[in-house]
TIRO-2110 file (N, C-alpha, C; in Angstrom, 1 decimal):
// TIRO-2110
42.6, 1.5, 18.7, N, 1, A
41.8, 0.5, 18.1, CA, 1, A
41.3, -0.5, 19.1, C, 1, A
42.0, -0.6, 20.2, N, 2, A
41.4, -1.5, 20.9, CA, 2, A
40.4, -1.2, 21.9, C, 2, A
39.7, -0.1, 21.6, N, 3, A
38.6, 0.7, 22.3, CA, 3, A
37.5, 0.0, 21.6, C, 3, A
37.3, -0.3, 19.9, N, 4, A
36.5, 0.0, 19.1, CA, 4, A
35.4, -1.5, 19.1, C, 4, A
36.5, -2.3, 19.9, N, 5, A
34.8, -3.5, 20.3, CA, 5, A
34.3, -3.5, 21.5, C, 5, A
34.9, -2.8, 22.1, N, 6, A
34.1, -1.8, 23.6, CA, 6, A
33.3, -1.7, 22.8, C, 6, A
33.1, -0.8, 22.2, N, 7, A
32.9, 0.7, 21.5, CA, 7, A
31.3, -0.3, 20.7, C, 7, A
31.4, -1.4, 20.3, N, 8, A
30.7, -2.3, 19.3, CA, 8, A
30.0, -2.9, 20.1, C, 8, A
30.6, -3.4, 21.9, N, 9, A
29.8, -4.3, 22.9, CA, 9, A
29.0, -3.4, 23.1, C, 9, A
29.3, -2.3, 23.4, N, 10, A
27.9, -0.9, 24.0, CA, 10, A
27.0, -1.1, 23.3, C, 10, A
27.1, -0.8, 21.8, N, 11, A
26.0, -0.5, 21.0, CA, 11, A
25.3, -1.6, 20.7, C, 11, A
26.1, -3.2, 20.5, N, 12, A
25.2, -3.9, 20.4, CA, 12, A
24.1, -4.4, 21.7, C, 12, A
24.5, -3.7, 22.8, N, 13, A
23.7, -4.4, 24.1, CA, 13, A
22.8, -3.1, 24.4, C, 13, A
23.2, -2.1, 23.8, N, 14, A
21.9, -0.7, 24.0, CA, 14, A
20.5, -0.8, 22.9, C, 14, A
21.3, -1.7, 21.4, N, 15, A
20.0, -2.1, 21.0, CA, 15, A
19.1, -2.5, 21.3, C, 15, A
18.9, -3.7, 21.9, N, 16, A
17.9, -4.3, 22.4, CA, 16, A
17.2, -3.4, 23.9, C, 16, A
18.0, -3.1, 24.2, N, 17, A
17.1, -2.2, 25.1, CA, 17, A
16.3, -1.0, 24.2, C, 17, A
16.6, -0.1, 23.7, N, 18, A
16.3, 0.6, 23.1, CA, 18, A
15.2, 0.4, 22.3, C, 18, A
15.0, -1.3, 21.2, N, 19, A
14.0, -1.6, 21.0, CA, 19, A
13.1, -2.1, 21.6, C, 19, A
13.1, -2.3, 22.9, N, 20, A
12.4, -2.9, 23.5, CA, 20, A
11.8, -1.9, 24.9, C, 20, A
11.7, -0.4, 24.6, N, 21, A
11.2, 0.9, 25.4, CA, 21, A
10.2, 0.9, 25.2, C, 21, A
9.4, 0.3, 24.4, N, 22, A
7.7, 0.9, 23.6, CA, 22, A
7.6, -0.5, 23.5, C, 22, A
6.1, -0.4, 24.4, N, 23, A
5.3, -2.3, 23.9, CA, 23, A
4.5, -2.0, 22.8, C, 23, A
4.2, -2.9, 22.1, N, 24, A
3.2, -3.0, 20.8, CA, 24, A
1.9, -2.0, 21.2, C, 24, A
1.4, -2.3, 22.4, N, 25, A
0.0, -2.0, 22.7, CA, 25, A
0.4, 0.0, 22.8, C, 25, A
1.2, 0.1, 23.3, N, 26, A
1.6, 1.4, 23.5, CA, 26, A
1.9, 2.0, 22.0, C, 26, A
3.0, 1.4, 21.0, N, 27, A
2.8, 2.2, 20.0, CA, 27, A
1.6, 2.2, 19.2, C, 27, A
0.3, 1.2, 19.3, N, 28, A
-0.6, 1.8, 18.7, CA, 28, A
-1.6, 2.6, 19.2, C, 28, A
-1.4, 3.1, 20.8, N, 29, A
-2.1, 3.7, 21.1, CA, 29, A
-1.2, 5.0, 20.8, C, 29, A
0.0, 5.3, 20.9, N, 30, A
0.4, 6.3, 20.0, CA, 30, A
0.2, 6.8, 18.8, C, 30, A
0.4, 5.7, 17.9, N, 31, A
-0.4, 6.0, 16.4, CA, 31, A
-1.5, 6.7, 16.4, C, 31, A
-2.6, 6.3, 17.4, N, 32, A
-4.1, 6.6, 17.9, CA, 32, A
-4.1, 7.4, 17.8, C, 32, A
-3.3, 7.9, 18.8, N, 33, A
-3.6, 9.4, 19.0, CA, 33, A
-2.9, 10.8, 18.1, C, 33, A
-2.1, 10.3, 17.4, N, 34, A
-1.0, 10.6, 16.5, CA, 34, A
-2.4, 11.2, 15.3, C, 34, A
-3.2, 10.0, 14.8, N, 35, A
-4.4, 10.3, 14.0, CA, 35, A
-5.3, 10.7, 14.2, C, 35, A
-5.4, 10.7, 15.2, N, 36, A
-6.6, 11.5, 15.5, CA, 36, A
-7.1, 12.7, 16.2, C, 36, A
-5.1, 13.6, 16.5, N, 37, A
-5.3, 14.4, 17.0, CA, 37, A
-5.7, 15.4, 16.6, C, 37, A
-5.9, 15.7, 15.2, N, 38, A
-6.3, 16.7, 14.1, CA, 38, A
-7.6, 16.0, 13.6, C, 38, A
-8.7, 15.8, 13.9, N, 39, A
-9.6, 15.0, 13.8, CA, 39, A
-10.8, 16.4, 13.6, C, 39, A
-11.3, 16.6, 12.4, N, 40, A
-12.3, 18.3, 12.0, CA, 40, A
-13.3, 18.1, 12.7, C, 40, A
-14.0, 18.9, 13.4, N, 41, A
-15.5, 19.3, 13.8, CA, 41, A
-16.6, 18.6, 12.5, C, 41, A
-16.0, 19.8, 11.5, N, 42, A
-16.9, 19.6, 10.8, CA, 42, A
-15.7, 19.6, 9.4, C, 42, A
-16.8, 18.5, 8.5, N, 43, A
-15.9, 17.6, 7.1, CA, 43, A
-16.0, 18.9, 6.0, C, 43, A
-14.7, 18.3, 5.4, N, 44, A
-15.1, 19.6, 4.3, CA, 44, A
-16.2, 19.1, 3.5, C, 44, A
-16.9, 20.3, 2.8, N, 45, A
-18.0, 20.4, 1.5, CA, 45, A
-17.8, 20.0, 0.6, C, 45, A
-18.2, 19.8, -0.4, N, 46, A
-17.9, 20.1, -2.2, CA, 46, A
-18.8, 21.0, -2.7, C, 46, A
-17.9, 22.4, -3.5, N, 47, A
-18.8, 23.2, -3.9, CA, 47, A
-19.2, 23.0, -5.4, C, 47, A
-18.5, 22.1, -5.8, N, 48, A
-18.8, 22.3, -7.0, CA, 48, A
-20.2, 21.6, -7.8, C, 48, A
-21.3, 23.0, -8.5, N, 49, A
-22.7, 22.7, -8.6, CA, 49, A
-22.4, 20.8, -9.6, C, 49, A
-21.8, 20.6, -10.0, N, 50, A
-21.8, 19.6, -11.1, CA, 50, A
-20.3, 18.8, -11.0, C, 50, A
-20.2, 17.5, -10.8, N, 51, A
-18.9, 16.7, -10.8, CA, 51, A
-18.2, 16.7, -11.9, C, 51, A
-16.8, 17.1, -11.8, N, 52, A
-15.9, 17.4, -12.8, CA, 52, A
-15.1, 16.3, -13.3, C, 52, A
-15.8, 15.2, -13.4, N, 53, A
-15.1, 13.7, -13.5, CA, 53, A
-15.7, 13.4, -15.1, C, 53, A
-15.0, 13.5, -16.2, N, 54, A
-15.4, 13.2, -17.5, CA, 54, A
-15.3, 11.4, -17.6, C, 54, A
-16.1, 11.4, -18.6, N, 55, A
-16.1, 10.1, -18.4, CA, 55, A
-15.8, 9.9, -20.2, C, 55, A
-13.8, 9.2, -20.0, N, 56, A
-13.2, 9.2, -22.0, CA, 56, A
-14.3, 8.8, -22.8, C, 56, A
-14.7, 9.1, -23.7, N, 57, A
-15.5, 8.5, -24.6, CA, 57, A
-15.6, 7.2, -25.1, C, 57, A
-13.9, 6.7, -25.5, N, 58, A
-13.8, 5.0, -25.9, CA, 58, A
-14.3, 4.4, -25.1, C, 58, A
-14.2, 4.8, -23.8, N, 59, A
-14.9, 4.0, -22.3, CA, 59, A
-15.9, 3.9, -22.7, C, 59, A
-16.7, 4.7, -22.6, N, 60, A
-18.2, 5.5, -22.9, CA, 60, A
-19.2, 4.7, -23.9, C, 60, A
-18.4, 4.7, -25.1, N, 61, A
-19.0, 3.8, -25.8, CA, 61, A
-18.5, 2.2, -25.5, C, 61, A
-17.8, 1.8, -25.5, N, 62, A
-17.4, 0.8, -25.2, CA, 62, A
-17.8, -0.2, -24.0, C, 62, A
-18.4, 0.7, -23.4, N, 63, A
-19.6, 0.9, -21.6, CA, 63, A
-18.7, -0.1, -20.6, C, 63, A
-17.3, 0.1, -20.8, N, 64, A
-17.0, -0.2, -19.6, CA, 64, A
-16.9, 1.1, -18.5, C, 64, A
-16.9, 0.2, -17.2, N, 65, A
-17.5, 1.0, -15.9, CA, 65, A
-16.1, 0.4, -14.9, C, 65, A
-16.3, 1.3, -14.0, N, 66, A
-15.1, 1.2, -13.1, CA, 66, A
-15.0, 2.0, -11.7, C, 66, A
-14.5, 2.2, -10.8, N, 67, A
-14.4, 2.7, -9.8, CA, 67, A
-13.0, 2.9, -9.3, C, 67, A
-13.0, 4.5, -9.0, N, 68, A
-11.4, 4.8, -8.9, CA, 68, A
-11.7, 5.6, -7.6, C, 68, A
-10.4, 5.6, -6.6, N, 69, A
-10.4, 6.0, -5.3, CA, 69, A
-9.4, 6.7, -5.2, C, 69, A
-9.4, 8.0, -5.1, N, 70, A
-8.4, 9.2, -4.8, CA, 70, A
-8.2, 9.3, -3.8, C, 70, A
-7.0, 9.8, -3.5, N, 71, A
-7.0, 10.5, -2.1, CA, 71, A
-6.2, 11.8, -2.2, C, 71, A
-6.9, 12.2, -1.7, N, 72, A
-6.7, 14.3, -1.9, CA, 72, A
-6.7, 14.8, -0.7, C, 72, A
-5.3, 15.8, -0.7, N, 73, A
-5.4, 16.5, 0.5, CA, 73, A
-5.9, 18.0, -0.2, C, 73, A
-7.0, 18.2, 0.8, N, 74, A
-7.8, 19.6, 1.1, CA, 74, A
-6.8, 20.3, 1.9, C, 74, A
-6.8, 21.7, 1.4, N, 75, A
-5.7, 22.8, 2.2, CA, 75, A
-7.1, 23.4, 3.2, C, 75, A
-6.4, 24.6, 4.1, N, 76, A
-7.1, 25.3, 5.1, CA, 76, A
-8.5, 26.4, 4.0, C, 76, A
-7.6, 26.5, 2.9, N, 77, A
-8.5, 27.1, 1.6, CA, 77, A
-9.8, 26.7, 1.2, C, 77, A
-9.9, 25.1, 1.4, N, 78, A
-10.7, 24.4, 0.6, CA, 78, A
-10.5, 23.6, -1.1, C, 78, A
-8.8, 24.2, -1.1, N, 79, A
-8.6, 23.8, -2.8, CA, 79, A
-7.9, 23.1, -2.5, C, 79, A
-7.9, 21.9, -3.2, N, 80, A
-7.5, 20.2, -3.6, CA, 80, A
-5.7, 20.7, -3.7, C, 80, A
-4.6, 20.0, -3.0, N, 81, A
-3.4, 20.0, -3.3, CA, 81, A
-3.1, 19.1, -4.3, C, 81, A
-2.6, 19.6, -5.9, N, 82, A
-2.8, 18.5, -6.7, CA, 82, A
-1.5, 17.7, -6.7, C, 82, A
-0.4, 18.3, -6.3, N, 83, A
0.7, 17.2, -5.9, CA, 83, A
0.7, 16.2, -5.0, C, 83, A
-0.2, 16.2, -4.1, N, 84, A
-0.2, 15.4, -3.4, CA, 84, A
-1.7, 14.5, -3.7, C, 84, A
-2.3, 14.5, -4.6, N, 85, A
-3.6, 13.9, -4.9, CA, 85, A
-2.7, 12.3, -5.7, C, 85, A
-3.2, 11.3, -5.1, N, 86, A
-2.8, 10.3, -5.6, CA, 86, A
-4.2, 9.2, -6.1, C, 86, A
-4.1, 7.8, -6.9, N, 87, A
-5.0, 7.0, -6.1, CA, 87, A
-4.6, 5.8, -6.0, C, 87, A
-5.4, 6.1, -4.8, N, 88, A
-5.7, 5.1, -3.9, CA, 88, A
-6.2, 3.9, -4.5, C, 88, A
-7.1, 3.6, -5.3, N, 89, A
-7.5, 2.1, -5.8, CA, 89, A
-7.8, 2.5, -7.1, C, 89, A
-7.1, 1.9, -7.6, N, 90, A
-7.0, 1.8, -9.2, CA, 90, A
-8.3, 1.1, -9.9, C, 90, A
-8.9, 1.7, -10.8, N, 91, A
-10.1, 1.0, -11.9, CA, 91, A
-9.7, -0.3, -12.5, C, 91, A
-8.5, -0.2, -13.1, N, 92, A
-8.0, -1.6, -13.7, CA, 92, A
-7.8, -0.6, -15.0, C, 92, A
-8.4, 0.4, -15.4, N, 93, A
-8.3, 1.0, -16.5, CA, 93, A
-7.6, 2.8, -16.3, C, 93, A
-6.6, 2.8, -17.3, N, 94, A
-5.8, 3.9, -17.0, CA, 94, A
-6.6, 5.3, -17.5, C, 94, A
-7.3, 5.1, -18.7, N, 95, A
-8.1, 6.0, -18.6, CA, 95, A
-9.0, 6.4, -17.7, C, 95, A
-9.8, 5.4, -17.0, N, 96, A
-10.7, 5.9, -16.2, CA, 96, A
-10.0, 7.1, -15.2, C, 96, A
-8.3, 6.3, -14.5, N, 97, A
-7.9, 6.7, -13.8, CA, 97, A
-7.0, 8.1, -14.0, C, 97, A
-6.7, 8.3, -15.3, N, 98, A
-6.6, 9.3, -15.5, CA, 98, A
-7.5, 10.3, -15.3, C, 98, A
-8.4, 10.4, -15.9, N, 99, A
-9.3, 11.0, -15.9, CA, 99, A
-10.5, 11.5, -14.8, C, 99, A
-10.4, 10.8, -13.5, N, 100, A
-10.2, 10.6, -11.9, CA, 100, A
-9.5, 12.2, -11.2, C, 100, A
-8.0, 11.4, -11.7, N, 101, A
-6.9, 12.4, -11.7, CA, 101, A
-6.9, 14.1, -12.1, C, 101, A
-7.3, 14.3, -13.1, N, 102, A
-7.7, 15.4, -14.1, CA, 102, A
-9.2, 16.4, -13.1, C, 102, A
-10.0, 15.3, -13.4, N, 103, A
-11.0, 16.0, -12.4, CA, 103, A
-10.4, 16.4, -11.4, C, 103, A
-10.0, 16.3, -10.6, N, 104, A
-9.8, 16.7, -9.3, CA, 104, A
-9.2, 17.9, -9.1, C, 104, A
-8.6, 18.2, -10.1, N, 105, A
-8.0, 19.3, -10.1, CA, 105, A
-9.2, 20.5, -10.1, C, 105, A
-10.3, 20.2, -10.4, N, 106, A
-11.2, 20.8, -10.9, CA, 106, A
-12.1, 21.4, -9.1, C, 106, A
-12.1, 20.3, -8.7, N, 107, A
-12.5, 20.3, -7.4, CA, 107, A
-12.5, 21.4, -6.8, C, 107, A
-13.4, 22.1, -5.9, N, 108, A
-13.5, 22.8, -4.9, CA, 108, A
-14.2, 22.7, -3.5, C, 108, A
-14.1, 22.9, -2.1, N, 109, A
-14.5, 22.5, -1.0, CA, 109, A
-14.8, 23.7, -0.3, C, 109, A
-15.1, 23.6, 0.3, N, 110, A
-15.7, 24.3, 1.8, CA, 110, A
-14.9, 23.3, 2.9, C, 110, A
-13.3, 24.4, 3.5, N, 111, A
-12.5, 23.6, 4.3, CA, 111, A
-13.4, 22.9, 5.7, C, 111, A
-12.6, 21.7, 5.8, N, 112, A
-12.9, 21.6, 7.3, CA, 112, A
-13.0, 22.2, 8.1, C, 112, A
-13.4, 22.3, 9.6, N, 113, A
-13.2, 23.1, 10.3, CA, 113, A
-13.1, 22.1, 11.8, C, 113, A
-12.0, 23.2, 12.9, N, 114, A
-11.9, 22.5, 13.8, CA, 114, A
-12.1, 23.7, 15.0, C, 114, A
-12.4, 23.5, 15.8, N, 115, A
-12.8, 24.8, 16.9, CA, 115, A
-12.9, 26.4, 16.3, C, 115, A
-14.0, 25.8, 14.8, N, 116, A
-14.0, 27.1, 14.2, CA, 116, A
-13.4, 27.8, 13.1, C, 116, A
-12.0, 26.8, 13.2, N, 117, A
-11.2, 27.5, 12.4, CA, 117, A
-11.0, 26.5, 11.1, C, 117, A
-10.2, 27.3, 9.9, N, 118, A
-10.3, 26.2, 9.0, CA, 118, A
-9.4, 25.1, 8.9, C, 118, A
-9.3, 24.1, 8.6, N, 119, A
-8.2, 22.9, 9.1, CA, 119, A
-7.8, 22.5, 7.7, C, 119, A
-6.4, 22.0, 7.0, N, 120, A
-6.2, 21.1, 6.5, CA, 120, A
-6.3, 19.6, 6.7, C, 120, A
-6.8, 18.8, 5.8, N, 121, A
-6.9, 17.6, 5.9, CA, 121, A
-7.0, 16.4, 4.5, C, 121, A
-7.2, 15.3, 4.5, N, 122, A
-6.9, 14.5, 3.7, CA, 122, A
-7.9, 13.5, 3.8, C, 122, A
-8.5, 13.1, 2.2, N, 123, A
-9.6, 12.5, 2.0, CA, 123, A
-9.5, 11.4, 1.2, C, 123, A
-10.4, 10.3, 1.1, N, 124, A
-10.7, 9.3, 0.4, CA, 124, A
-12.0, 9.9, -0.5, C, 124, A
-11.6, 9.8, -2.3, N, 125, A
-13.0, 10.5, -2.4, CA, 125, A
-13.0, 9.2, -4.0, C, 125, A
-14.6, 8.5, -3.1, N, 126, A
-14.7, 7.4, -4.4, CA, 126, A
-15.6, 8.1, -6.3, C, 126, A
-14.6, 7.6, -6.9, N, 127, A
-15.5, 8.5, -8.5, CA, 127, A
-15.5, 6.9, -9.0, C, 127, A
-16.8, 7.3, -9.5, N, 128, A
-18.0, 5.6, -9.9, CA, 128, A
-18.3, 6.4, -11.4, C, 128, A
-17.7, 5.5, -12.6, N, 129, A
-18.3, 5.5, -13.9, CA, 129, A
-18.7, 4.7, -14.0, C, 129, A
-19.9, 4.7, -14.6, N, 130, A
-20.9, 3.6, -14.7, CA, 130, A
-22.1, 4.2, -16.2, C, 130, A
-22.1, 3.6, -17.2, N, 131, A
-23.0, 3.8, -18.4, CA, 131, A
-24.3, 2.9, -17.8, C, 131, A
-25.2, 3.9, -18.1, N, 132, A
-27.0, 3.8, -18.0, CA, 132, A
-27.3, 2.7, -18.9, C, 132, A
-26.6, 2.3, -20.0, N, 133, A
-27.1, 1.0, -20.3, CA, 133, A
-26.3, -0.4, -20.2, C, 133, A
-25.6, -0.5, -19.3, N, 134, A
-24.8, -1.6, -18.5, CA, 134, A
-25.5, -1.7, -17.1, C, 134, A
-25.2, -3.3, -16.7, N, 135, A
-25.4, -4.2, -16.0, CA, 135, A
-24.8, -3.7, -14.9, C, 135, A
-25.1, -2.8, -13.5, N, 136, A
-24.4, -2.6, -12.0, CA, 136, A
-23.8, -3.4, -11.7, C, 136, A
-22.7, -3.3, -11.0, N, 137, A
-20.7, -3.9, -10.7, CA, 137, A
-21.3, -4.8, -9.9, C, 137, A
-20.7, -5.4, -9.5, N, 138, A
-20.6, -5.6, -7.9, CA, 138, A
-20.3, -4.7, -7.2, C, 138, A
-21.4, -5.0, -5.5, N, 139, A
-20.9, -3.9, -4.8, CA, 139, A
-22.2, -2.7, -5.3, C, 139, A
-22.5, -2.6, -6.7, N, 140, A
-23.6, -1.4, -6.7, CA, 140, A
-24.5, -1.1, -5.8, C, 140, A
-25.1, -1.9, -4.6, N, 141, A
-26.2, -1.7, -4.0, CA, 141, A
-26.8, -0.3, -3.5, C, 141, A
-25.6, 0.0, -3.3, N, 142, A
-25.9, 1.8, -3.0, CA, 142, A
-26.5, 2.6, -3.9, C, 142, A
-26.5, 2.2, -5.4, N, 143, A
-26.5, 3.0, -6.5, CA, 143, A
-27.8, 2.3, -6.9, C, 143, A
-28.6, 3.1, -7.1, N, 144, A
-30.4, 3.0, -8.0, CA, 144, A
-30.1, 3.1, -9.4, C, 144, A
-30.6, 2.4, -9.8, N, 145, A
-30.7, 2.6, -11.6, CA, 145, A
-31.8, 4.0, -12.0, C, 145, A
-31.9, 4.8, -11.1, N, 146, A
-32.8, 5.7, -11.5, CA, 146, A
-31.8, 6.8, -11.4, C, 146, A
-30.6, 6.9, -10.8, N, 147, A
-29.7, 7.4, -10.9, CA, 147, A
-28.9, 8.0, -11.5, C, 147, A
-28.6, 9.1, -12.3, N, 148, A
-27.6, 9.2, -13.4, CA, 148, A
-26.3, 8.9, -13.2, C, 148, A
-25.6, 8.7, -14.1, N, 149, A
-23.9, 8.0, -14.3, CA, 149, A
-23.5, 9.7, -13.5, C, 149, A
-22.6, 9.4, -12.6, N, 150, A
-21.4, 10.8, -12.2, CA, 150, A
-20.7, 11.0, -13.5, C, 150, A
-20.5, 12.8, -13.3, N, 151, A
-20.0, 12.4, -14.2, CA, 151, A
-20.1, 13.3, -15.9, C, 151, A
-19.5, 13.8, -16.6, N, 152, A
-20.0, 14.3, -18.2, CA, 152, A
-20.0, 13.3, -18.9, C, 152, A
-20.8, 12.9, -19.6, N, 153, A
-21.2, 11.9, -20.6, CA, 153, A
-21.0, 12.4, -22.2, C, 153, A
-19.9, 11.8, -23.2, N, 154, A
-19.6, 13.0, -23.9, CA, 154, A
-20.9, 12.8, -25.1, C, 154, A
END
């Protein structure tokens, strides 16, 4: 037993060394490169001729509008991994976000590619409901009113 604050002085005086192996500027140039070592040639596609993002009806009539942000990992396939499809920025409304959700499953790509070959990877993909007779969000500027809503309109 009388080994055991030996045993306690080691480990407390190897901590600080040990935290203190890697400077700040070094682990984010690790991260850096951590992210960006799988970085595609070329981004995946979307094949699908028509967006699979229903837009609920009560919304619909009701003309609220919203903006929901998925994030989906794309396999080497091109097909959406749906367990791992989450989102990222919530509408404020659970239907929208459901239904975000739902679509995606629907989804299909044309994989990334990296020296050729096909790559897995992981995306931010923004779905904008917006009814043709409501007032543009904030933030719309990108979007023309000449535009149709994304989207099935029921």
């Amino acid at each position: 037993m009388a080994t055991f604050p030996l045993m306690l002085r080691r480990f407390l005086f190897a901590v600080p060394i040990l935290t203190a192996c890697i400077s700040q500027d070094s682990a984010q140039k690790a991260i850096l490169a951590v992210q960006t070592a799988n970085t595609p040639d070329v981004l995946p596609r979307m094949l699908n001729p028509q967006l699979p993002f229903a837009y609920p009806s009560s919304l619909y009539k009701s003309r609220i509008q919203g903006n929901v942000t998925l994030h989906l990992r794309i396999d080497s396939t091109g097909l959406v991994v749906p367990e791992s499809t989450s989102i990222k920025a919530s509408s404020g409304y659970p239907q929208l976000d459901s239904a975000a959700l739902d679509g995606s499953k629907q989804l299909r790509f044309a994989p990334a590619l990296k020296d050729k070959k096909a790559m897995a990877v992981s995306i931010d993909l923004p779905v904008f409901y917006r009814h043709p007779g409501s007032p543009p969000l904030p933030g719309d500027s990108v979007l023309t009113s000449k535009s149709a809503p994304p989207g099935k309109t029921p």
